[in-house]
Structures are given as structure tokens and as C-alpha cells.
C-alpha positions in Angstrom: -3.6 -64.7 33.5 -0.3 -65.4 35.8 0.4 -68.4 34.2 0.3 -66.5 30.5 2.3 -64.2 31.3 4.7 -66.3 33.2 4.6 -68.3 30.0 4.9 -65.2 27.5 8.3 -63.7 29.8 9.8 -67.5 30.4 9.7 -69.3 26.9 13.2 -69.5 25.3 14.2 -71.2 22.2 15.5 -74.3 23.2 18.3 -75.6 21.3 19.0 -79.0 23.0 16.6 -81.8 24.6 16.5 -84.7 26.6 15.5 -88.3 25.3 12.2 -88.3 26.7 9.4 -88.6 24.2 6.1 -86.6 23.9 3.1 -88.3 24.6 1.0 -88.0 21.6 -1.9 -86.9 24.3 0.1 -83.9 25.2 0.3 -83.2 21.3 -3.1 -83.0 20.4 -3.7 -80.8 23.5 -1.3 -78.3 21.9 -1.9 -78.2 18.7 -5.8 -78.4 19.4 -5.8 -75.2 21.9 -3.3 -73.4 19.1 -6.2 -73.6 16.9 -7.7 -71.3 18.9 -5.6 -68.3 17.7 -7.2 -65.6 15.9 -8.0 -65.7 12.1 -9.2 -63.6 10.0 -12.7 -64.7 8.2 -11.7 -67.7 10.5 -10.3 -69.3 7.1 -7.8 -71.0 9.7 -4.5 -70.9 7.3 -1.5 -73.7 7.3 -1.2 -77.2 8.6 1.3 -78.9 10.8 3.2 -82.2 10.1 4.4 -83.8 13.1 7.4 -86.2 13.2 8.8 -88.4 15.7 10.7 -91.7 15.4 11.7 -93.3 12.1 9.6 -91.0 10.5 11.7 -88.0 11.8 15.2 -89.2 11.7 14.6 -89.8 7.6 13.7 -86.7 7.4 16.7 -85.2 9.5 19.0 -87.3 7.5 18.1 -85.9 3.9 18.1 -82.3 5.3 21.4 -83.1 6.6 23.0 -84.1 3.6 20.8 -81.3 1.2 23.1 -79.2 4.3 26.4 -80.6 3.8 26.2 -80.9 -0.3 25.0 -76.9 -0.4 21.9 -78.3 -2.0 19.5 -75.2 -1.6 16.5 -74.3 -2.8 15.3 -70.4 -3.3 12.9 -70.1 -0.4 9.4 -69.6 -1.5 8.5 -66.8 0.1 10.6 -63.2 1.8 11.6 -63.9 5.4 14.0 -61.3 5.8 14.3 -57.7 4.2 16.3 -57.8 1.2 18.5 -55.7 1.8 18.8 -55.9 5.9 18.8 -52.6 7.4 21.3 -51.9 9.5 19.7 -51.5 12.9 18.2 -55.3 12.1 21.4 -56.6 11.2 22.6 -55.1 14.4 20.2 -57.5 16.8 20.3 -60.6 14.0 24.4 -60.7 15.0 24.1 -59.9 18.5 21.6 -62.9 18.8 24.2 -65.2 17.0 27.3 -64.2 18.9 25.2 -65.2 21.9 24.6 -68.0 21.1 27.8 -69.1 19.6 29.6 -67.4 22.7 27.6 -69.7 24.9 29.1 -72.8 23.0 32.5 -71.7 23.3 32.5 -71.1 19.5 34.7 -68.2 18.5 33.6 -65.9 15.6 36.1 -67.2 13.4 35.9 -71.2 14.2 33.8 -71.4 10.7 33.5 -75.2 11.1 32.3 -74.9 14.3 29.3 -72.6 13.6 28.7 -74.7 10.6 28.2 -78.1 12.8 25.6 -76.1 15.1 23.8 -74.8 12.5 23.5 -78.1 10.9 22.1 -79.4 14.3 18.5 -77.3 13.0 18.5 -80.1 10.3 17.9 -82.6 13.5 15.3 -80.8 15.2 18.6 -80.3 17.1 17.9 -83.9 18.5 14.4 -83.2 20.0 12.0 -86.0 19.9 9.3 -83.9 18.1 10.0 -82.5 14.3 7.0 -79.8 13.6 6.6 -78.7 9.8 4.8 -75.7 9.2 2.6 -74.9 5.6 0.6 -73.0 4.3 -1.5 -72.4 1.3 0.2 -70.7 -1.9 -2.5 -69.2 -2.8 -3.4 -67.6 0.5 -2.8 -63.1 1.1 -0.7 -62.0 2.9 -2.6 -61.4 5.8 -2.8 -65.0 6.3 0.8 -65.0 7.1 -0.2 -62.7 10.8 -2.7 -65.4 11.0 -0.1 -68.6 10.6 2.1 -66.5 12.7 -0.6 -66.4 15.6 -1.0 -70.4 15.4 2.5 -71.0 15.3 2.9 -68.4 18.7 0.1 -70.2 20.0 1.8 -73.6 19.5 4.7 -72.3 21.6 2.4 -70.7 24.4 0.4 -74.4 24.4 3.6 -75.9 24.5 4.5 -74.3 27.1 2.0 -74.3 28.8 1.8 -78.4 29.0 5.7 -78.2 30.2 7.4 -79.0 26.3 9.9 -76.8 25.0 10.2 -75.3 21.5 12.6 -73.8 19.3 11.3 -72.6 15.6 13.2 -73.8 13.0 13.5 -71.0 10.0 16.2 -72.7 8.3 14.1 -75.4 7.1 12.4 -73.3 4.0 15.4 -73.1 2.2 15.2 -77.1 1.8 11.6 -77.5 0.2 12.2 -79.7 -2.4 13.5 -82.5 0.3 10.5 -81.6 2.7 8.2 -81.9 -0.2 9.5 -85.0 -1.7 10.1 -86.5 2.0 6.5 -85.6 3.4 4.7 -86.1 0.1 3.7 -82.7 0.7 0.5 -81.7 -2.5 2.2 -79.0 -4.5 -0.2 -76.6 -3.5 1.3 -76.2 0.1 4.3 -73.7 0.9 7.0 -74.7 3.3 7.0 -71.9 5.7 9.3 -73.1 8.9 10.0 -76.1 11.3 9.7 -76.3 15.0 11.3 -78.4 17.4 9.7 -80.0 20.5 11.0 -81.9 24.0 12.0 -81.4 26.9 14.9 -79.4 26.8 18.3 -79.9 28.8 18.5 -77.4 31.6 22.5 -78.4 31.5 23.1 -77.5 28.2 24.7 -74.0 28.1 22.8 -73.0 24.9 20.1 -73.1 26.7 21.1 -70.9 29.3 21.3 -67.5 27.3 18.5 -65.2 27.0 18.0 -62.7 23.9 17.3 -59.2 24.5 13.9 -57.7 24.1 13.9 -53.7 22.4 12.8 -51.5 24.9 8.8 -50.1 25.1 9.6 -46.9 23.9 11.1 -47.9 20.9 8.6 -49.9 18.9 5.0 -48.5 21.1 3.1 -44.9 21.3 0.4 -44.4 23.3 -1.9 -41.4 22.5 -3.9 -40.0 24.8 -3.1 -41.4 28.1 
């Protein structure tokens, strides 16, 4: 139970890695425990497509350009309120300042946040690329259940002594991920992951986001 919680308080997303591969041992160990999270009717929802090598720098490459030529897609599915309430807006810019303060990028350098955020179209140079679907025609509650695996695949991770960083930008590029992966149409792109080993050098690395306090998303009745 130590070593759970050690993992749950010291897992950061990591934003750059060394050029060590993965074993793909270690991989099937993760992903293989993962799919031990919780599931409702144990229907076990979404599937992971994992990239390394040749395979992952095409990849990178087309999401890249899609990137740089504004070539969007509607993403298939809500991942933030629309509209953003305030108080969420609140943590979503304090978490980017952070991170672009620990880079040296100032709030107005717009090239300069534009080139890191292009680095989550190359798996921000980890050896491992993770994609992340899941059935169109699943409920709801089957995205808590692909949220449990994908948590799990980050404890697992961690656990093995790989880092992680999840990769939300990657659902507004579907139509490259599809046509890149072959993906069947029946599949939704729901996020990316990126795993290594990451650089303990790299100041982006460094920073830690803020958690909101107990008392301000838990009641406990009668205690």
C-alpha cells in the first residue's frame, strides 16, 4: 500500500524523456495489470495503440503538419465544459503559466507557446506513443470506466519506473490518427499518452500542479 500511494502523490506529467527505449516486456506488464481497473458489467471499454520507432515518428510527423497547417477536426466527443466556468478556467491558466514559466516562455512570446505545444504532436520525443479509443457506440458511463484504465496505465507505469504524460490534444486530429492507424470507423479517438523515461534535467519537469484542497470537492457525513 506504500508503494500506491507513493505512486499516486509522486506521478507528474512528464513533458520531456530520455532516448532510452521501453522494453516491450515492461509494456505488456502495464498495460496487462491496467486491465485490471474496474468496469462496469466488466464490458472492459477502449483499446490502446502502441507506437514506437518508424511506426511513431510517421505518425508524429502528420500530426505535426495537421498542427502547423491549422488542419483540425471537431473533436468527437465534449472534453471541456462549453462554456468554461470561471473557477475552472482559473486552475486551466494557472496550470499553463506554470508550465510556460518553467520554460522561460513569457505570456506573450505566442511563437514560443506554439512550438511547446506542438511538441504533444511528438509524444514530446518519448520513445512510446499510446493512442487511446473507445467504442462510439458505448454510454457514458463507459467513459469513468476508460478513465479508470487509462489512470491505471499511469499507476502501472509507474509503478515499473516509466513515466507518462496524457496527451489530450491528440482528439482534435482524428482524421490523421484514423487514416494513419487504420483505425475501423467504429472507434472514437479519445486521447494520447506518452511514455519513457523522463529527463530529471529538464525544467518542465520540475514543476508540480496544485491539488484543490479536501474540503472543497469532499463531505463526510456522519463521522
Amino acid at each position: 500500500m506504500t508503494a500506491l500511494f507513493d505512486a499516486l502523490q509522486n506521478r507528474r506529467s512528464t513533458r520531456r524523456f530520455l532516448d532510452k527505449p521501453v522494453e516491450k516486456a515492461t509494456l505488456e506488464r502495464i498495460l496487462t495489470s491496467a486491465r485490471r481497473a474496474p468496469s462496469g458489467a466488466n464490458l472492459q471499454p477502449g483499446f490502446a495503440y502502441l507506437l514506437t520507432g518508424e511506426p511513431l515518428a510517421q505518425l508524429s510527423d502528420r500530426l505535426c503538419d495537421a498542427f502547423e497547417q491549422s488542419d483540425t477536426r471537431p473533436e468527437e466527443y465534449d472534453y471541456f465544459p462549453q462554456p468554461m466556468p470561471a473557477y475552472l478556467k482559473a486552475r486551466q491558466r494557472e496550470v499553463g503559466y506554470a508550465l510556460y514559466n518553467s520554460l522561460g516562455i513569457a505570456r506573450r512570446d505566442i511563437p514560443g507557446r506554439l512550438a511547446q505545444h506542438r511538441r504533444n504532436f511528438h509524444f514530446f520525443d518519448a520513445p512510446v506513443g499510446l493512442v487511446i479509443t473507445i467504442e462510439r457506440a458505448m454510454g457514458k458511463g463507459c467513459y469513468m470506466d476508460l478513465g479508470m484504465f487509462i489512470q491505471s496505465i499511469f499507476l502501472a507505469a509507474q509503478g515499473e519506473g516509466v513515466d507518462s504524460c496524457g496527451i489530450g490534444a491528440l482528439a482534435s486530429y482524428p482524421h490523421i490518427i484514423r487514416e494513419q492507424l487504420a483505425l475501423p470507423n467504429n472507434e472514437l479517438v479519445v486521447c494520447g499518452m506518452a511514455l519513457g523515461y523522463g529527463d530529471p534535467s529538464a525544467p518542465e519537469n520540475q514543476f508540480e500542479t496544485p491539488r484543490a484542497p479536501l474540503d472543497e470537492y469532499a463531505r463526510f457525513l456522519g463521522f
